[in-house]
Structures are given as structure tokens and as C-alpha cells.
C-alpha positions, 0 to 999 in steps of 0.5 A: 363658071362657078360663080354662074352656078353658085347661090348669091350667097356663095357666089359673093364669098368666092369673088371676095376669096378671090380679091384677098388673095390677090391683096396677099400675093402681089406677084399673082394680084393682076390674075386674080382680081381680073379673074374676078372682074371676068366671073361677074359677067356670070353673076346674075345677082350679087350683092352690090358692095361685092361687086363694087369691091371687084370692079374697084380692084380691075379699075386698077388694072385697066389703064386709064387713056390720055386726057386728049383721047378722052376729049375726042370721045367726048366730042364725037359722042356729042357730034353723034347724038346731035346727027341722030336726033329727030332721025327715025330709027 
């Protein structure tokens, strides 16, 4: 909630304070770079290389799914956009 209150300048200076702490503790480095990741959603501007060093750290963290998983939600986001084409809405 301090990232939401904090002026741009601030804001960028504890997202990056928490992304070097958790470069320097790897037994904590999970807990403070997804904290981070979750304060973004708080900041409403930001400086874009701040925000790009954050996501790239969560990146990480999140697993990537397998590669068949990813071919069915290609197929059925591609089966869905041709079904809904000329529908009205």
C-alpha cells in the first residue's frame, strides 16, 4: 500500500530497494521480489525501466506451463476468436 501513496519518484526507489534485497538474501529472494511484482498493481505511474526490472525478477518465479499446454491455449484462443467474428455483441 506504500507504493500506491508514494510520489513516482519514491515509489520506483522502494520497488528497486525491494529487488536488491532480495538479489542479496536468496533465502528471502522469492518474498521480496513477489512482493514487489504485487505492489505494481498499486502503482499508477512508474518509470517503465523500473517496472520492466520487477516483472523480469517475478518472471522468474512463475513457472512457465508445458509446451503441449500452450498449443491447446493457442488452439482454442484461435477457435474462439473465429466463432465470435461477425456476432453482434
Amino acid at each position: 500500500m506504500a507504493v500506491g501513496h508514494a510520489r513516482e519518484r519514491e515509489r520506483g526507489e522502494l520497488l528497486r530497494k525491494l529487488v536488491v534485497i532480495g538479489d542479496q538474501r536468496p533465502s528471502q529472494r522469492r518474498r521480496y521480489h513477489l512482493l514487489a511484482a504485487a505492489s505494481l498493481e498499486n502503482a499508477t505511474t512508474l518509470d517503465p525501466a523500473v517496472r520492466a526490472e520487477v516483472m523480469s525478477r517475478a518472471a522468474f518465479l512463475i513457472p512457465r506451463p508445458p509446451e503441449r499446454r500452450r498449443r491447446t491455449w493457442r488452439r482454442r484462443a484461435r477457435w474462439s476468436s473465429m466463432c465470435c467474428r461477425g456476432r453482434p455483441t
